[in-house]
VEXKOL-495721 format. One record per residue: x, y, z of N, C-alpha, C in turn; residue in three letters; residue number from 1. Coordinates in nm, 3 decimals. Layout:
BEGIN
+---------+---------+---------+---------+---------+---------+---------+---------+---------+------+-----+
:     nc1 :     nc2 :     nc3 :    cac1 :    cac2 :    cac3 :     cc1 :     cc2 :     cc3 : type : seq :
+---------+---------+---------+---------+---------+---------+---------+---------+---------+------+-----+
:       X :       Y :       Z :       X :       Y :       Z :       X :       Y :       Z :  ALA : NUM :
...
+---------+---------+---------+---------+---------+---------+---------+---------+---------+------+-----+
# end
This chain:
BEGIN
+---------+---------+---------+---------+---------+---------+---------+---------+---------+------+-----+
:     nc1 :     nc2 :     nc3 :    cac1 :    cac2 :    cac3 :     cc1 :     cc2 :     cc3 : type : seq :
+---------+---------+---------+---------+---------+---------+---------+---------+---------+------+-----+
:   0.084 :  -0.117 :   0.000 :   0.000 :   0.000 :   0.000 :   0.089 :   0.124 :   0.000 :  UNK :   1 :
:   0.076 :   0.222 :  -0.070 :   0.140 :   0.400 :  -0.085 :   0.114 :   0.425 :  -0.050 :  UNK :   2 :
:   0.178 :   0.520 :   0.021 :   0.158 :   0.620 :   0.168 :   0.099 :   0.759 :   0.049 :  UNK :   3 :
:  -0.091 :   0.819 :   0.100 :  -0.088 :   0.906 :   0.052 :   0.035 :   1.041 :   0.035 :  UNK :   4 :
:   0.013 :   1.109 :  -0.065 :   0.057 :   1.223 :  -0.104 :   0.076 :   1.296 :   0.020 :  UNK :   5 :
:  -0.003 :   1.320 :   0.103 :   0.032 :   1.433 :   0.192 :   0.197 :   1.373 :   0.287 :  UNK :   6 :
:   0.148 :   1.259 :   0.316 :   0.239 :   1.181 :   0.428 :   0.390 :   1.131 :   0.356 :  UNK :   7 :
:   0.324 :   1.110 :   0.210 :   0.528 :   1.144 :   0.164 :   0.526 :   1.272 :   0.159 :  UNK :   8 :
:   0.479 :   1.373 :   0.137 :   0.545 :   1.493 :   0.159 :   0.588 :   1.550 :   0.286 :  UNK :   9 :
:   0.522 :   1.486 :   0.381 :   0.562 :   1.475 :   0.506 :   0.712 :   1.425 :   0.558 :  UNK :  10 :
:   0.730 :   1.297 :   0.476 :   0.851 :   1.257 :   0.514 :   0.989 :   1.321 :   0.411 :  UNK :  11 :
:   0.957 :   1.359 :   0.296 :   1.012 :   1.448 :   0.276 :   1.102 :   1.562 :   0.356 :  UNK :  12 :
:   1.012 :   1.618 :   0.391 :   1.052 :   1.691 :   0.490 :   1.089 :   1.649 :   0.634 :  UNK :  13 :
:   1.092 :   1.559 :   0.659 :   1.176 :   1.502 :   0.797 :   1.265 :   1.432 :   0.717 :  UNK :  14 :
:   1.307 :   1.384 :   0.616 :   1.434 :   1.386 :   0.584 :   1.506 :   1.473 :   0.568 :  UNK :  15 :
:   1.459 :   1.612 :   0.521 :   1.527 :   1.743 :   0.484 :   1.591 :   1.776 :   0.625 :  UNK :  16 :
:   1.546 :   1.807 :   0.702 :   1.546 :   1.827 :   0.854 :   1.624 :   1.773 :   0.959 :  UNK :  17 :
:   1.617 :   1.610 :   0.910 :   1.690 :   1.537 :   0.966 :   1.737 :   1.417 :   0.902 :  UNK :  18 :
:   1.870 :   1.467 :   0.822 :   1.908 :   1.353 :   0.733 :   1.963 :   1.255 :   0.782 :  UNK :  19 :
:   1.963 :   1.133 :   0.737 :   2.004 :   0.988 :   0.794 :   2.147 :   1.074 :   0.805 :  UNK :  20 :
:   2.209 :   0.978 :   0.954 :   2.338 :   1.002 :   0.961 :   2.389 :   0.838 :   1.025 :  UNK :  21 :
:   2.497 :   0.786 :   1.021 :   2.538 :   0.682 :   1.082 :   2.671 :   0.723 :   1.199 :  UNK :  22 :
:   2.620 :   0.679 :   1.284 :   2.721 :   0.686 :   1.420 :   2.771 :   0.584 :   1.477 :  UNK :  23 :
:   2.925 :   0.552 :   1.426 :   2.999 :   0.425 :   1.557 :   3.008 :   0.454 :   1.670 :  UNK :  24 :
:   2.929 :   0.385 :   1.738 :   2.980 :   0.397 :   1.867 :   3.088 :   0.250 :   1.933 :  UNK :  25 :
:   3.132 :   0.182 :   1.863 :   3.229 :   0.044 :   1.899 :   3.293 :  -0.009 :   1.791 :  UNK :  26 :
:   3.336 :  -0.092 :   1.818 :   3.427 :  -0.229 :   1.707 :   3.414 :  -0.382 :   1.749 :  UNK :  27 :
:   3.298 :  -0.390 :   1.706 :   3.283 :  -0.558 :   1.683 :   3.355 :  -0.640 :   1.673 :  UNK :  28 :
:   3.414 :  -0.804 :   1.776 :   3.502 :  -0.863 :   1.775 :   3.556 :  -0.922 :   1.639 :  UNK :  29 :
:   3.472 :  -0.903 :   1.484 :   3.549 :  -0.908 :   1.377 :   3.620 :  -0.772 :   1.336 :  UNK :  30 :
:   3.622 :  -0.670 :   1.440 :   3.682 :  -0.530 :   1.366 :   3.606 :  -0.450 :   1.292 :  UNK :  31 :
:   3.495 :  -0.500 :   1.279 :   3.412 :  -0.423 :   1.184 :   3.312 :  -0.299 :   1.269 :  UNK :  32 :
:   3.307 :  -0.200 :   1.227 :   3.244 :  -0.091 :   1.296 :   3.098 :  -0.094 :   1.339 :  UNK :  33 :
:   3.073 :  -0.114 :   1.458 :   2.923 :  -0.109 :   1.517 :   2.845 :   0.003 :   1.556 :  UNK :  34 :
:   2.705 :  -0.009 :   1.421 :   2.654 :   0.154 :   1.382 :   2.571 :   0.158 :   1.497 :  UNK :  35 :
:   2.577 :   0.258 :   1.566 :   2.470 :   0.299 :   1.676 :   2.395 :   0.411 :   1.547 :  UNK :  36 :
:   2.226 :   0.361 :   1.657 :   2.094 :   0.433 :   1.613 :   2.110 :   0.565 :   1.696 :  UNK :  37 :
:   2.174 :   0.600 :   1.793 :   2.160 :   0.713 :   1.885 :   2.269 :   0.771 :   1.971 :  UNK :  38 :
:   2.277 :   0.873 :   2.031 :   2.399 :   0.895 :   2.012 :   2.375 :   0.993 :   2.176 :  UNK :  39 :
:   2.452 :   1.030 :   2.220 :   2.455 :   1.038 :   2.371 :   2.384 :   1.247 :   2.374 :  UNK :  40 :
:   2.438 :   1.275 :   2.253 :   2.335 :   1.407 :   2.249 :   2.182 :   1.377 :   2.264 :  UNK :  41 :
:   2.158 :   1.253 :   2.201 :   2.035 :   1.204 :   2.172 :   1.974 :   1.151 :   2.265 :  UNK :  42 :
:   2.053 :   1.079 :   2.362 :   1.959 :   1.064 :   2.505 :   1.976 :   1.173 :   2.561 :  UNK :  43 :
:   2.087 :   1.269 :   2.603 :   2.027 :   1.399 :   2.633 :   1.903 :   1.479 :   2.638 :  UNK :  44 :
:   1.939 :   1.501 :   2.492 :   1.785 :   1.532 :   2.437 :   1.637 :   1.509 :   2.478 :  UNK :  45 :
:   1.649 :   1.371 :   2.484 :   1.544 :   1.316 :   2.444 :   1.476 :   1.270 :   2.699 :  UNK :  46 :
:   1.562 :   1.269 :   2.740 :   1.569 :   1.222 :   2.839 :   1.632 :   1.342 :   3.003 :  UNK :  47 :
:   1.717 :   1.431 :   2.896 :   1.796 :   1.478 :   3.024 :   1.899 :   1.439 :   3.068 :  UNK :  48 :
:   2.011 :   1.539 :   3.102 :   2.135 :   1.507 :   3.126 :   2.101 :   1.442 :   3.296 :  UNK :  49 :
:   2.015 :   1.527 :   3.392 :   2.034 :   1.538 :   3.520 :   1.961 :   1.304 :   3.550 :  UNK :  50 :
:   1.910 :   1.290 :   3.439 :   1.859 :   1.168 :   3.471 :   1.964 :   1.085 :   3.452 :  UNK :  51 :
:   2.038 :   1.108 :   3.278 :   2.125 :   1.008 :   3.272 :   2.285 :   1.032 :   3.385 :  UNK :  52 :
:   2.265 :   1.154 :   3.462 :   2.391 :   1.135 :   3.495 :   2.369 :   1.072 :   3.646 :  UNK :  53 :
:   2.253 :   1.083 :   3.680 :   2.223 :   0.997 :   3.825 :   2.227 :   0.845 :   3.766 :  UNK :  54 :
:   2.183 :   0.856 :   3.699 :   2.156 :   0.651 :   3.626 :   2.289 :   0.631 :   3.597 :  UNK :  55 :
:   2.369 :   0.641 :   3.525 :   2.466 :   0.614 :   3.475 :   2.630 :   0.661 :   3.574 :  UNK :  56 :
:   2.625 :   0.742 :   3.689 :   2.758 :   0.725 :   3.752 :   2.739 :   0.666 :   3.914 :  UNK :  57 :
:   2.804 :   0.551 :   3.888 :   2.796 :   0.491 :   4.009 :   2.854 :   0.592 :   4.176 :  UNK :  58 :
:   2.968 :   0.685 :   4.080 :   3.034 :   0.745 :   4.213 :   2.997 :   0.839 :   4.269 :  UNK :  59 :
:   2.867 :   0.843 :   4.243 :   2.758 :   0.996 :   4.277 :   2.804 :   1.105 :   4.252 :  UNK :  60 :
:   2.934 :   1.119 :   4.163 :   2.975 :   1.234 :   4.102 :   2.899 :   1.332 :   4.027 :  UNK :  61 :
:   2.885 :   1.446 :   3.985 :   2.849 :   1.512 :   3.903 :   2.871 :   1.522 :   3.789 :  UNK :  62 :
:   2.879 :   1.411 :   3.743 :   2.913 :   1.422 :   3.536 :   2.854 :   1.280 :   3.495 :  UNK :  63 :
:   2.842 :   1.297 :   3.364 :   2.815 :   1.173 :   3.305 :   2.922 :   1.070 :   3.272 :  UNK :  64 :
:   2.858 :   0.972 :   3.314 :   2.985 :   0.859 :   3.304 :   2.913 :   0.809 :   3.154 :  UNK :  65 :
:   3.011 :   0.806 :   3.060 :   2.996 :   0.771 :   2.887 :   3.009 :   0.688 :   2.880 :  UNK :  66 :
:   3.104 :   0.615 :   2.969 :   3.135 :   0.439 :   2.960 :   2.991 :   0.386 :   2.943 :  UNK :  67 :
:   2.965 :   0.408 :   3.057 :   2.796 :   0.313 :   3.169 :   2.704 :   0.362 :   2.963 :  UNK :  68 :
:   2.696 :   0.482 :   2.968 :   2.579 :   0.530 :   2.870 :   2.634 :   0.458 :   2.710 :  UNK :  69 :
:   2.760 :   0.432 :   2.682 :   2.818 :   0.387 :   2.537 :   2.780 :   0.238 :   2.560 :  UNK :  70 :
:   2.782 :   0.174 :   2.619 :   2.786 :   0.048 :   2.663 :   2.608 :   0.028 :   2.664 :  UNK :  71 :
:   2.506 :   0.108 :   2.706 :   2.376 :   0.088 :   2.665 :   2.367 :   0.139 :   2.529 :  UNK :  72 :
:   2.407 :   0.200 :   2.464 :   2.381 :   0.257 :   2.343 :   2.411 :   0.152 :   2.222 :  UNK :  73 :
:   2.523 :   0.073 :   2.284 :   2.583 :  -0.070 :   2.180 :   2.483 :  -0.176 :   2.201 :  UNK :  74 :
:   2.427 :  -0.150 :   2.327 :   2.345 :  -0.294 :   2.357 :   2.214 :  -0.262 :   2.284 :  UNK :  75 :
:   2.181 :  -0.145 :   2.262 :   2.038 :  -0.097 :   2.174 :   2.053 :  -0.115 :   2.050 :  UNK :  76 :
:   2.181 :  -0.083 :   2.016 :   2.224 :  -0.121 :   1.879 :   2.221 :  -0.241 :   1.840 :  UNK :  77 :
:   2.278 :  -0.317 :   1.885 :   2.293 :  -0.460 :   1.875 :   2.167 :  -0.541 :   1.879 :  UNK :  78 :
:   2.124 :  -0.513 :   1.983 :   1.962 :  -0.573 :   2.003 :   1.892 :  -0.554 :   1.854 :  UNK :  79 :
:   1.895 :  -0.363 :   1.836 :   1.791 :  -0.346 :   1.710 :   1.884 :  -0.416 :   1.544 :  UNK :  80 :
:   1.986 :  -0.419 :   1.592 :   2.019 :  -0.491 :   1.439 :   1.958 :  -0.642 :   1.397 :  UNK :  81 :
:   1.947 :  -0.649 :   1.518 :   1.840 :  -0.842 :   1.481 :   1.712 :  -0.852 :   1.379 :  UNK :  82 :
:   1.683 :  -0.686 :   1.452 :   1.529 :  -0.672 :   1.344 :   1.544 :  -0.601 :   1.255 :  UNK :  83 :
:   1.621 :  -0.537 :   1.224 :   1.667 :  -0.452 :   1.087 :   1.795 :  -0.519 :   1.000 :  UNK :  84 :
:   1.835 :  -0.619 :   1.024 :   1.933 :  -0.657 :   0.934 :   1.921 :  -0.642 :   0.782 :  UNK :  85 :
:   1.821 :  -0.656 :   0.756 :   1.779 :  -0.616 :   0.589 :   1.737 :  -0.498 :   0.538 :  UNK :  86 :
:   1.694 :  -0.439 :   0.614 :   1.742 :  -0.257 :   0.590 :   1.848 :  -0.182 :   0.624 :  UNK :  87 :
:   1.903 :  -0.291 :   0.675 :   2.081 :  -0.199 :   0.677 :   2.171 :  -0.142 :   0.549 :  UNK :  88 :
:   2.226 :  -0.048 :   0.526 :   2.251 :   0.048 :   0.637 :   2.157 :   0.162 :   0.590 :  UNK :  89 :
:   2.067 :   0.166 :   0.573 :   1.974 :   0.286 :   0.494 :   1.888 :   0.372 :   0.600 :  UNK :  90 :
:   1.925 :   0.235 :   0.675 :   1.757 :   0.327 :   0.791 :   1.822 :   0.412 :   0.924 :  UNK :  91 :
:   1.955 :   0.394 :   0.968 :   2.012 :   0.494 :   1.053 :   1.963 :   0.586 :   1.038 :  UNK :  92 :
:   1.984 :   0.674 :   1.139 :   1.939 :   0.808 :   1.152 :   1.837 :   0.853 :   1.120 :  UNK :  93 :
:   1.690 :   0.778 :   1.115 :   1.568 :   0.776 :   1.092 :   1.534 :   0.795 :   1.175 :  UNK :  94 :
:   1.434 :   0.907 :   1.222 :   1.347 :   0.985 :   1.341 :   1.298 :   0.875 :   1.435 :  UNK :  95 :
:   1.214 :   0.795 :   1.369 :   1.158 :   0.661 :   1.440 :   1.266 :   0.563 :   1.529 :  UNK :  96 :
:   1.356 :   0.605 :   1.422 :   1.492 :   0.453 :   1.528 :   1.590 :   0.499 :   1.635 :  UNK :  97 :
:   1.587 :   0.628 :   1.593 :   1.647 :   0.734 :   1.719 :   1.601 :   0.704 :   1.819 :  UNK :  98 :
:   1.431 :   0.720 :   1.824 :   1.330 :   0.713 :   1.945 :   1.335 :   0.572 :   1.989 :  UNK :  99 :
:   1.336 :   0.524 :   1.903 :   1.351 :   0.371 :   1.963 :   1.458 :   0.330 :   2.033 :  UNK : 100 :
:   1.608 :   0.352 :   1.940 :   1.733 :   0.321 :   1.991 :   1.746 :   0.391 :   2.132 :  UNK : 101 :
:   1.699 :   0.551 :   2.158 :   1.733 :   0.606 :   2.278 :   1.644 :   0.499 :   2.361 :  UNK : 102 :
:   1.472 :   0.465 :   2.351 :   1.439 :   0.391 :   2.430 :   1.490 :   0.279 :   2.499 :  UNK : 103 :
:   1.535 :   0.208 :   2.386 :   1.602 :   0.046 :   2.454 :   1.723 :   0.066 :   2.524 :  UNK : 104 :
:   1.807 :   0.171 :   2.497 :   1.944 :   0.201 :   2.555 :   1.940 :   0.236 :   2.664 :  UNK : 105 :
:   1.807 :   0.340 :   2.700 :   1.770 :   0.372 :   2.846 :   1.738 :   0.303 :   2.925 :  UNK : 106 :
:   1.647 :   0.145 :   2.863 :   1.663 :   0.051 :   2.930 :   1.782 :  -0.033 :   2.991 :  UNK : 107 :
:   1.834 :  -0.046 :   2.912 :   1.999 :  -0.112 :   2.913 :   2.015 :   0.007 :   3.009 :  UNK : 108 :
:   2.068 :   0.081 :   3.014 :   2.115 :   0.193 :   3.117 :   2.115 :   0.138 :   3.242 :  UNK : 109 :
:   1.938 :   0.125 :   3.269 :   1.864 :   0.127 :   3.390 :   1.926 :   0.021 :   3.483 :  UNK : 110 :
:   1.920 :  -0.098 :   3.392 :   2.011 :  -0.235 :   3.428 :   1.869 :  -0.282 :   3.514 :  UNK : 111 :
:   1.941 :  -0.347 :   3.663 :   1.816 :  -0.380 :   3.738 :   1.679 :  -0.284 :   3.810 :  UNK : 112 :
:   1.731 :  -0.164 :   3.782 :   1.652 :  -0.049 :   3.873 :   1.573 :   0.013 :   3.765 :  UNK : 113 :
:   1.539 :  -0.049 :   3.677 :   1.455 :  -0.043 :   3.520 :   1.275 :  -0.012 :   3.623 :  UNK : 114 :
:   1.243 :   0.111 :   3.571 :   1.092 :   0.160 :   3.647 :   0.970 :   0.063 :   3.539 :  UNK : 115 :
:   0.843 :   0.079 :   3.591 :   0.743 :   0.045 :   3.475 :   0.711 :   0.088 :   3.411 :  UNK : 116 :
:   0.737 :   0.255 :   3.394 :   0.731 :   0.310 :   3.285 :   0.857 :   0.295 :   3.152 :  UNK : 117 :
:   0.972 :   0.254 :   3.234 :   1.074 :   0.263 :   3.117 :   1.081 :   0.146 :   3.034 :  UNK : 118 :
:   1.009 :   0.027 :   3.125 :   1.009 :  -0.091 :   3.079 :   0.866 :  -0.083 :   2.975 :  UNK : 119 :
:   0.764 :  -0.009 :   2.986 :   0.652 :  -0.059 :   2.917 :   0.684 :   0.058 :   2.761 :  UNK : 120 :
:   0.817 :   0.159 :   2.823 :   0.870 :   0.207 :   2.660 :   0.941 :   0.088 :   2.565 :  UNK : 121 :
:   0.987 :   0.022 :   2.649 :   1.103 :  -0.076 :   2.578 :   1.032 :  -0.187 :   2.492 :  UNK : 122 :
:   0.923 :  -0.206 :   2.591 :   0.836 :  -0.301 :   2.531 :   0.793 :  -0.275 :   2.387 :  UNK : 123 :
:   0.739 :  -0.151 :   2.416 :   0.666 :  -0.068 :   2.265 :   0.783 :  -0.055 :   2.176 :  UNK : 124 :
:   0.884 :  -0.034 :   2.193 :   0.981 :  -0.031 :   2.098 :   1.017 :  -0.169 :   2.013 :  UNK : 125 :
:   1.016 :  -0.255 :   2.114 :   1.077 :  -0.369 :   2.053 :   0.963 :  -0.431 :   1.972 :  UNK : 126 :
:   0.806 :  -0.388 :   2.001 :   0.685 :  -0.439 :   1.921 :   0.696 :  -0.371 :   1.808 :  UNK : 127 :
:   0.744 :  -0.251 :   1.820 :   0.752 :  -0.212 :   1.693 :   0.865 :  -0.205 :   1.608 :  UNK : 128 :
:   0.993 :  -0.222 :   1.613 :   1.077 :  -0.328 :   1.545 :   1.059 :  -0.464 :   1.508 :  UNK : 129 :
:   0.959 :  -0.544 :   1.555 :   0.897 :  -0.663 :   1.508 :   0.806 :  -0.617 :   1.411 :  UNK : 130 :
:   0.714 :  -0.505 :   1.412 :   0.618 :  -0.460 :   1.323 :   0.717 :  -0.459 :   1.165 :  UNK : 131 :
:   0.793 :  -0.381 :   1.257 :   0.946 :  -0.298 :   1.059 :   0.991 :  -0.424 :   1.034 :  UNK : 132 :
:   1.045 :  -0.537 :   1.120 :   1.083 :  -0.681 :   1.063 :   0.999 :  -0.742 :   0.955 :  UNK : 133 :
:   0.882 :  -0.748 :   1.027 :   0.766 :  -0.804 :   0.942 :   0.708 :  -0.757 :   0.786 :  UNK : 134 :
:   0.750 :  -0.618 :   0.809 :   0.695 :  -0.532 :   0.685 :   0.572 :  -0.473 :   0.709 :  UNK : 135 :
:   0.517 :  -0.490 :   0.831 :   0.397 :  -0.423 :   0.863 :   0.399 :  -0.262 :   0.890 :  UNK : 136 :
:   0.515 :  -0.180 :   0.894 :   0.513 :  -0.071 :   0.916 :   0.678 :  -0.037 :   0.842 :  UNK : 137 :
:   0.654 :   0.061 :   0.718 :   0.733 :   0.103 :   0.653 :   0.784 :   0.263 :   0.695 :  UNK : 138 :
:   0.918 :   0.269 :   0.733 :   0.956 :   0.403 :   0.750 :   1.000 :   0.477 :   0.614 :  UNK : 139 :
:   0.941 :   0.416 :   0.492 :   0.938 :   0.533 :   0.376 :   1.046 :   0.471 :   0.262 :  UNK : 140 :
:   1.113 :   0.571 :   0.179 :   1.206 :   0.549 :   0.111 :   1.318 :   0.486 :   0.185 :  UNK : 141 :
:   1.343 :   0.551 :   0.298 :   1.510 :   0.505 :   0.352 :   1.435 :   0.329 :   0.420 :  UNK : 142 :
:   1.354 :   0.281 :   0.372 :   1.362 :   0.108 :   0.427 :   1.322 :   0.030 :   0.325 :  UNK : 143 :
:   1.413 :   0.066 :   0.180 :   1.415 :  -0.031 :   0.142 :   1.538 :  -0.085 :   0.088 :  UNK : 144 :
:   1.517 :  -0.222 :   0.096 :   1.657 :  -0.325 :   0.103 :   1.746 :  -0.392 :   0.008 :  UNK : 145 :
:   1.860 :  -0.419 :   0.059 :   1.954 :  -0.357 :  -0.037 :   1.894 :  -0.499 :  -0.128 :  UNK : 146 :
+---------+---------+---------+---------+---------+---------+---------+---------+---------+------+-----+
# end
């Protein structure tokens, strides 16, 4: 099914706005570069520094510990590459996978002290990466495979 006229012109313009970008955040034990969906401006953003820096430094210091936050950001990555392997690498930096990737990473973050609200985001995220697996929900031009 085609996404009416209005809604590609829609995405149009959230590509203009916000063009796919790809971000390493690691190196995979073959050496090969591991693309993170999100990027630590991006849980900022999306979450707050004052949250991730209580979640993420064990030494009750005042700064963000990047280790604790890079280390959830690979595990979101990694997780979401299971369900996107066949739209790789096109769909990075897609508005939708941002939101998602920051979601699951915040989970990973949380570790055991994961709330029910952060968990019933994670949930929705990962239902809807099963949705984009399936083909039931198309994020536009940038998902289709190579």
């Amino acid at each position: 099914m085609t996404a009416p006229p209005v809604i590609r012109s829609v995405q149009k313009i959230i590509y203009a706005l916000w063009p796919p970008q790809t971000y390493v955040c690691d190196t995979q034990p073959d050496g090969n570069p591991l693309i993170a969906y999100c990027t630590e401006h991006d849980m900022i953003y999306r979450f707050g520094e004052e949250e991730l820096i209580h979640v993420s430094n064990e030494d009750n210091l005042c700064n963000l510990s990047g280790d604790k936050l890079y280390k959830a950001i690979a595990e979101a990555s990694i997780e979401m590459d299971t369900h996107l392997t066949k739209y790789l690498p096109q769909i990075t930096g897609h508005p939708s996978l941002i939101r998602i990737a920051c979601n699951i990473a915040r989970y990973h973050l949380y570790g055991d002290a994961v709330t029910e609200h952060i968990k019933k985001h994670y949930i929705h995220s990962i239902n809807f990466l099963k949705h984009i697996s399936k083909g039931d929900i198309s994020l536009g031009p940038m998902s289709m495979s190579v």
